[in-house]
Backbone as a chain_set.jsonl record, in Angstrom:
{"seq": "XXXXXXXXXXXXXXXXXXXXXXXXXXXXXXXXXXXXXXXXXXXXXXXXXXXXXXXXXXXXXXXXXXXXXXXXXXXXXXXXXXXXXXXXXXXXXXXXXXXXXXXXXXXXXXXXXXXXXXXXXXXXXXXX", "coords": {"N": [[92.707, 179.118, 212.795], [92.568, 178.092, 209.188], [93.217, 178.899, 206.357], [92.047, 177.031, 203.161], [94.142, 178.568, 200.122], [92.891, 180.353, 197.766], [91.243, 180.855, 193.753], [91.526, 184.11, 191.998], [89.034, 183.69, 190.348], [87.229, 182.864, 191.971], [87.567, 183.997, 194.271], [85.903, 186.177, 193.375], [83.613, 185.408, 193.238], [83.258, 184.494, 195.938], [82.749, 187.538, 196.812], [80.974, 188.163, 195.395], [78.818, 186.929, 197.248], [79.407, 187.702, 200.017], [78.71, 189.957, 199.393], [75.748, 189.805, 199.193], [75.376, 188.695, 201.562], [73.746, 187.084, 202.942], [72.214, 183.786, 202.284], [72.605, 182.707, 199.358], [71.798, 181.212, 195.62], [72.343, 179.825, 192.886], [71.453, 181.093, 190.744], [71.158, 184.213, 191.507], [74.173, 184.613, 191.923], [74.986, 184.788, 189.538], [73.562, 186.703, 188.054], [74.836, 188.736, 189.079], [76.925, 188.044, 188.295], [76.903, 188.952, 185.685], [76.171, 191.562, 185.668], [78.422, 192.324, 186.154], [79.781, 192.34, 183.877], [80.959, 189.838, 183.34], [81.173, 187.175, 181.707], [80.959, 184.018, 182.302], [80.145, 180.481, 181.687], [77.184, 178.443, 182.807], [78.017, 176.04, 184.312], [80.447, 176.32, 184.776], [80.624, 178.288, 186.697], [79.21, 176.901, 188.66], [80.926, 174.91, 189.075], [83.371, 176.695, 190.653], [81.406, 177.352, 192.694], [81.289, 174.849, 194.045], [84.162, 174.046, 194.38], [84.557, 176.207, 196.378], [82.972, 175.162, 198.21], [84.205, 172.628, 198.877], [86.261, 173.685, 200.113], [85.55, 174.627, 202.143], [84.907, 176.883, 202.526], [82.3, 177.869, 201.82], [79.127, 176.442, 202.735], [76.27, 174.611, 201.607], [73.013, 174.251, 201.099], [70.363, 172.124, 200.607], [67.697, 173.139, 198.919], [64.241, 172.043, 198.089], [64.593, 171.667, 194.678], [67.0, 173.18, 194.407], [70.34, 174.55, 195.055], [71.592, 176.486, 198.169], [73.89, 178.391, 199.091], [75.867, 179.025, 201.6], [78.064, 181.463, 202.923], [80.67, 180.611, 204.843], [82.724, 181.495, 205.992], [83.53, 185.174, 207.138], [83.72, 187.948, 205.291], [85.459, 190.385, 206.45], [87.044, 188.247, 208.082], [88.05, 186.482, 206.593], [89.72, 188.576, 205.245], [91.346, 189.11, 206.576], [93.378, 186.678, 207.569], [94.504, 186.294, 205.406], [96.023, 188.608, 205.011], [97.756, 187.931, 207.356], [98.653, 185.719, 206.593], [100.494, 186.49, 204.108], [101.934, 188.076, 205.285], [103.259, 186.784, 207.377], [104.448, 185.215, 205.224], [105.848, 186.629, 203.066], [107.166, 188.836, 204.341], [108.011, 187.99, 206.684], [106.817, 188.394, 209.055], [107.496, 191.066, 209.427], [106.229, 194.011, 209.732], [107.025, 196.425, 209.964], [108.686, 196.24, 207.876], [107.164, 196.065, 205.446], [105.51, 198.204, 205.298], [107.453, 200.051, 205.204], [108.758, 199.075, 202.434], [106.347, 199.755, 201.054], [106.655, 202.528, 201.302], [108.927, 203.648, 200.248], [108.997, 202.255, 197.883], [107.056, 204.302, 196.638], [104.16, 203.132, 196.866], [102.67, 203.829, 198.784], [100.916, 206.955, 199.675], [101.573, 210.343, 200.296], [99.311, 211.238, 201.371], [97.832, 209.291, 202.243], [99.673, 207.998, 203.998], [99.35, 210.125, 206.192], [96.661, 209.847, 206.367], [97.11, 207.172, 207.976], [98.6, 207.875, 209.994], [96.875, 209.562, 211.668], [94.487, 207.682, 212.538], [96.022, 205.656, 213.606], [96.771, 206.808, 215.838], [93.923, 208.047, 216.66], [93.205, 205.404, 217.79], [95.11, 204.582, 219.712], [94.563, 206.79, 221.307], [92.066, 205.799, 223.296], [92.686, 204.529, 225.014], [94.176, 205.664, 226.59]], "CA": [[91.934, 178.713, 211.637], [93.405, 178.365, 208.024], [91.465, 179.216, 204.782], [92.914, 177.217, 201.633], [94.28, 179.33, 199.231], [91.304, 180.485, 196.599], [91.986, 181.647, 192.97], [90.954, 185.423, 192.198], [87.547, 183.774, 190.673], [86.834, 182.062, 193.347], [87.087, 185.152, 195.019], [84.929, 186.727, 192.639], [82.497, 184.292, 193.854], [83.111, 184.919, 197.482], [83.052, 188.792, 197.34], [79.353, 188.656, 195.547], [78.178, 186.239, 198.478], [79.92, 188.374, 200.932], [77.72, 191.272, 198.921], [74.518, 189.927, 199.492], [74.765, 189.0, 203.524], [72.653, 186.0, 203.331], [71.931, 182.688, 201.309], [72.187, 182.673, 197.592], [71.337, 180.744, 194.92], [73.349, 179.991, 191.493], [71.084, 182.861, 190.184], [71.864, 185.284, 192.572], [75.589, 184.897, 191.631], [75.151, 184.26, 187.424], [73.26, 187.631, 187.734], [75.808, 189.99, 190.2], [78.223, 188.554, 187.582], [76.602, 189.157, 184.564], [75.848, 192.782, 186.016], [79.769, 192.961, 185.885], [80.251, 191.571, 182.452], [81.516, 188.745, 183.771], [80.347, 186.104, 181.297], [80.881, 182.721, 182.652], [79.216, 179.709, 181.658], [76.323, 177.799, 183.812], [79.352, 174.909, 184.977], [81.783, 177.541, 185.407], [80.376, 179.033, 188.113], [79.069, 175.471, 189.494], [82.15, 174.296, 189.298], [83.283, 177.207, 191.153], [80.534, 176.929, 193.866], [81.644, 173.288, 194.227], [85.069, 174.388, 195.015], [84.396, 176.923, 197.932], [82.552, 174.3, 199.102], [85.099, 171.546, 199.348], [87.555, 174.486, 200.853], [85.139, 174.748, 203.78], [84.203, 178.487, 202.763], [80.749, 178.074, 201.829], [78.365, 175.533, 203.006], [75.415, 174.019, 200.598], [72.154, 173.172, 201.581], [69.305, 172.053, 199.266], [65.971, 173.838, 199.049], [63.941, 171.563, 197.116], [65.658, 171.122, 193.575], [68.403, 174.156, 194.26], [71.096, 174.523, 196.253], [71.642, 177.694, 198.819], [75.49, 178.536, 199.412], [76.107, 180.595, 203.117], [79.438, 182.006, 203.608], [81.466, 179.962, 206.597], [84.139, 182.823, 206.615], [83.147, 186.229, 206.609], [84.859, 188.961, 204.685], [86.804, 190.583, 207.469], [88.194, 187.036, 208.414], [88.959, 186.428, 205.018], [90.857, 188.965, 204.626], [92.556, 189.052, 208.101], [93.373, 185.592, 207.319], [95.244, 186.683, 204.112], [97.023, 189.08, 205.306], [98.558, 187.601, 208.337], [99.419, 184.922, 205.577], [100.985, 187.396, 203.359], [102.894, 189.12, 205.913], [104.432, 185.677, 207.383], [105.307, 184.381, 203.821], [106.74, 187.673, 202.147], [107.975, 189.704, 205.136], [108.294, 187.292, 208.017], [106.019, 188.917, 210.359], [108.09, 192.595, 209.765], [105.157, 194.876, 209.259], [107.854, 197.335, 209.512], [109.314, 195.953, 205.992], [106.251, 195.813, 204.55], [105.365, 200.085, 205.717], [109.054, 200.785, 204.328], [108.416, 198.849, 200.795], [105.162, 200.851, 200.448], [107.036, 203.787, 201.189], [110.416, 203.835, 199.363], [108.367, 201.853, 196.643], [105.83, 205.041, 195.999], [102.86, 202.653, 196.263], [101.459, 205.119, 199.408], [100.759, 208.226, 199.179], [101.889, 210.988, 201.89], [97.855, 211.638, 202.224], [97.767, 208.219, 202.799], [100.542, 207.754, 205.53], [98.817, 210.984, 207.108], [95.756, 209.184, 207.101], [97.111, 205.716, 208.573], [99.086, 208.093, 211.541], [95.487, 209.921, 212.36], [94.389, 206.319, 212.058], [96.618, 205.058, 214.557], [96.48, 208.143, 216.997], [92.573, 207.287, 217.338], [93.255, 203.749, 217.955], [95.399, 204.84, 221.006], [93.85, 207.526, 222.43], [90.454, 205.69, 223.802], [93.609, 203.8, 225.832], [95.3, 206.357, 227.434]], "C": [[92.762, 178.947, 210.377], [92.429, 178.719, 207.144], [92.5, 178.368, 203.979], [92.926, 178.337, 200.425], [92.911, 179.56, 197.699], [92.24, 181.509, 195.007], [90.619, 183.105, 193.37], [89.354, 184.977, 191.444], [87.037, 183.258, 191.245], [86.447, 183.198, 194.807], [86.412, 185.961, 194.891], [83.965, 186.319, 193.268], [81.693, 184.812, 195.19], [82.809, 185.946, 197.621], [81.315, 188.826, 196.968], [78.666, 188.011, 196.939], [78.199, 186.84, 199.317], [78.468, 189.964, 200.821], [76.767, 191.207, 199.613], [74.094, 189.472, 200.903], [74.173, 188.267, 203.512], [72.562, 184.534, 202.112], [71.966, 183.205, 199.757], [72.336, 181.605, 196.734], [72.103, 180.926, 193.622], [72.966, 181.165, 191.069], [71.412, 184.086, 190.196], [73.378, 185.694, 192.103], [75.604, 184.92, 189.75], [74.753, 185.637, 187.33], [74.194, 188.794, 188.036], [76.924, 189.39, 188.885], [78.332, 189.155, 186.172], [76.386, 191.165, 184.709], [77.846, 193.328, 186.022], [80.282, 192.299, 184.886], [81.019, 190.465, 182.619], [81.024, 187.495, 183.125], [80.816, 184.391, 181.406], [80.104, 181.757, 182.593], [78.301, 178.858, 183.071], [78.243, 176.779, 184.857], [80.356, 175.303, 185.28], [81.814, 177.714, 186.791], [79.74, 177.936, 189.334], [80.314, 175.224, 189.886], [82.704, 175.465, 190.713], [83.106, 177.529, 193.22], [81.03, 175.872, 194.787], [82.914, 173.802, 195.263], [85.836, 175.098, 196.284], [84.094, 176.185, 198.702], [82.793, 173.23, 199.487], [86.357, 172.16, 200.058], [86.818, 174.722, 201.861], [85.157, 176.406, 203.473], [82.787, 178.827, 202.502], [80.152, 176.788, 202.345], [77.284, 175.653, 201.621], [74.266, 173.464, 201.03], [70.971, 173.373, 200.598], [68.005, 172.285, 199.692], [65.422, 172.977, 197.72], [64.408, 170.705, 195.612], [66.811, 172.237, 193.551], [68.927, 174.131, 195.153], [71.082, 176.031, 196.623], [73.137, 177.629, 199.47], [74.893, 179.505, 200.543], [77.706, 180.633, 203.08], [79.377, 181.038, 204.796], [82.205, 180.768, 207.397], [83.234, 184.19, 206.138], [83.984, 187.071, 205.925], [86.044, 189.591, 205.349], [87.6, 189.437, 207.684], [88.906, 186.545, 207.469], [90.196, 187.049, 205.079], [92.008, 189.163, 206.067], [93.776, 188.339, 207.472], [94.631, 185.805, 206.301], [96.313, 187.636, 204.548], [98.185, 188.53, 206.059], [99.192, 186.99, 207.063], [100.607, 186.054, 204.85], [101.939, 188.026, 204.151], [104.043, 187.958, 206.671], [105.109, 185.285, 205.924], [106.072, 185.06, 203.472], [107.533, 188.65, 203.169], [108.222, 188.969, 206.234], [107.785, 187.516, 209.301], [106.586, 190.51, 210.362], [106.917, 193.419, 209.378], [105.927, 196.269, 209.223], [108.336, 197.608, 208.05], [108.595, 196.333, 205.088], [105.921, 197.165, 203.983], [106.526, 200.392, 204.663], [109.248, 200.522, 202.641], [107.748, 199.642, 200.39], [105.689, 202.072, 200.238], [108.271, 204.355, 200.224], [109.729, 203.479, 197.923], [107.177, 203.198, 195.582], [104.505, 204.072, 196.194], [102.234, 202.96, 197.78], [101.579, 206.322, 199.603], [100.995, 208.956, 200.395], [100.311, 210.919, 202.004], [97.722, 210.316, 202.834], [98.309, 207.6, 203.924], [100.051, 208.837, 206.516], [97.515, 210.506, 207.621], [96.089, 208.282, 207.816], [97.649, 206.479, 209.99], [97.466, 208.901, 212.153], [94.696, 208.826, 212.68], [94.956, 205.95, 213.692], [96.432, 206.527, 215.774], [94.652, 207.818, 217.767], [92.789, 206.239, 217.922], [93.8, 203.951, 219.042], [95.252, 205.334, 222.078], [92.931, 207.045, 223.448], [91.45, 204.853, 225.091], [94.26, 204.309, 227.066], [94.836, 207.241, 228.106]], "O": [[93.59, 179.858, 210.377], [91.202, 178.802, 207.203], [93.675, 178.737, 203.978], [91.925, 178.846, 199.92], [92.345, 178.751, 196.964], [93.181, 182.303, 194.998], [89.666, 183.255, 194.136], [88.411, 185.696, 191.773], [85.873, 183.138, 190.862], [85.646, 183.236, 195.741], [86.06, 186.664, 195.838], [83.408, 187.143, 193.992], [80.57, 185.216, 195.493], [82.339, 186.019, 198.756], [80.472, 189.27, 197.747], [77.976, 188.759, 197.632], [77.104, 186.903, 199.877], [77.764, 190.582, 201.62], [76.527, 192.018, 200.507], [72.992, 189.667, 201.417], [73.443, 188.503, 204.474], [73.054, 184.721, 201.0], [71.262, 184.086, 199.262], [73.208, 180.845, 197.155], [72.479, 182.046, 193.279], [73.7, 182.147, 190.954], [71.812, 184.853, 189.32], [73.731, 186.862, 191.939], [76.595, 185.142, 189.053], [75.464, 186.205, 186.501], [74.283, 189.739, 187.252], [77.743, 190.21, 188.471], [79.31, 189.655, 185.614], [76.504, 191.874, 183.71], [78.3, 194.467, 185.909], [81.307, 191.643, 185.069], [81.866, 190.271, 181.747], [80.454, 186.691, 183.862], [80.949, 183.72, 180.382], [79.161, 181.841, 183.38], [78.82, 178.74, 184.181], [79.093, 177.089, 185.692], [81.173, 174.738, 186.006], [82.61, 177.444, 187.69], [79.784, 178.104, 190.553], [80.689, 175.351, 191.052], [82.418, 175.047, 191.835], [83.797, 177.728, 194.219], [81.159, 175.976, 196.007], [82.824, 173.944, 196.482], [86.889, 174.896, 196.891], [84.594, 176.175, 199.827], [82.056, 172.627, 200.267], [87.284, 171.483, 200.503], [87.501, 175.146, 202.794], [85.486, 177.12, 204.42], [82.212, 179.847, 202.882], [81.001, 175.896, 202.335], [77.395, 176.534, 200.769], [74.285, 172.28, 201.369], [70.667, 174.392, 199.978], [67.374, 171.753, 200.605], [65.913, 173.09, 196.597], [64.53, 169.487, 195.481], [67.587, 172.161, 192.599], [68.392, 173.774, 196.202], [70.704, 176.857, 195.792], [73.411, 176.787, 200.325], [73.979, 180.328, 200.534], [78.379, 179.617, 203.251], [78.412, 180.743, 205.5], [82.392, 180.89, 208.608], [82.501, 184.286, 205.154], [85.179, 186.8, 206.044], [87.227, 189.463, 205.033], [88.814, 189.534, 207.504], [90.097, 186.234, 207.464], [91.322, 186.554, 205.02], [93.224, 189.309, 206.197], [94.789, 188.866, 207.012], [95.733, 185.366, 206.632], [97.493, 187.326, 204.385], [99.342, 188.576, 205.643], [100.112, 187.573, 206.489], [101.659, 186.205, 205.472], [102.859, 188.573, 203.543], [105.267, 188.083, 206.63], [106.318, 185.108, 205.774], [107.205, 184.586, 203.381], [108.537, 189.219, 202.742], [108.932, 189.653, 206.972], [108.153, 187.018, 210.365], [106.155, 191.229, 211.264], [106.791, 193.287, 208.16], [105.494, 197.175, 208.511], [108.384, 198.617, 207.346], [109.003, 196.855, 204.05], [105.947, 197.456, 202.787], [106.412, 200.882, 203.539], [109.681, 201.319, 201.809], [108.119, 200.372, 199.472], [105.391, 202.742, 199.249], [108.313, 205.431, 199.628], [109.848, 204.23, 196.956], [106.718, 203.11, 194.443], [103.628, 204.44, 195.411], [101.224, 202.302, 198.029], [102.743, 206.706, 199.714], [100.722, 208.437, 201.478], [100.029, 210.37, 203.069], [97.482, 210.291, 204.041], [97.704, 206.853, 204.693], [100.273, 208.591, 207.702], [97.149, 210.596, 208.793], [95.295, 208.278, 208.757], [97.315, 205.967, 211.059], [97.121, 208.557, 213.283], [93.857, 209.288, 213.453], [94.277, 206.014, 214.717], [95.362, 206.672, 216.366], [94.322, 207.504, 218.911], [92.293, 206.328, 219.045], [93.045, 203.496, 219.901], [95.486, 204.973, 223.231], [92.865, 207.702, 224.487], [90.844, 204.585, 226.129], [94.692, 203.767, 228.084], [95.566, 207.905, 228.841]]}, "num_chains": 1, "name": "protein.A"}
């Protein structure tokens, strides 16, 4: 499966939908963004809407005179999805490279590499 590429408000979009777990309604989203100062006009966020929904990530179906967006992709697949991407484009599949940037780079933290090996230690044990 592919996802087309989405901008970050587009993903804005997606992450409240993702929030609320079920159908929503322009409202629904004008309010979750307005609750994060997010002030975007009415056609903004149509527009928006529109756009997920010609990328095949939301569906659209009309209740009466409104429409009801559902998620197609869920959040985990999303971001699967992204990653894998991300890890073919910028590292070539090395997830080694990627570990060793983070690490030489400072951007994880020893608590953090202590968590990811306790992390991985679970993940093997239930195996062995």
């Amino acid at each position: 499966m592919s996802i087309k590429a989405i901008s970050k408000s587009e993903l804005e979009i997606m992450k409240i939908i993702w929030e609320y777990g079920r159908a929503v309604q322009y409202s629904d989203v004008a309010m979750k963004l307005s609750e994060k100062e997010v002030l975007w006009k009415k056609n903004t966020i149509l527009t928006f809407l529109a756009r997920l929904v010609e990328k095949n990530l939301l569906r659209v179906k009309k209740i009466g005179r409104k429409n009801e967006y559902y998620a197609l992709v869920s959040e985990n697949e999303y971001l699967e999805l992204q990653t894998e991407t991300f890890l073919e484009e910028i590292y070539e599949g090395d997830v080694k490279g990627l570990i060793t940037n983070l690490v030489q780079n400072d951007l994880i933290s020893s608590a953090e590499l202590d968590d990811l090996q306790q992390f991985w230690k679970r993940m093997k044990s239930p195996n062995e």
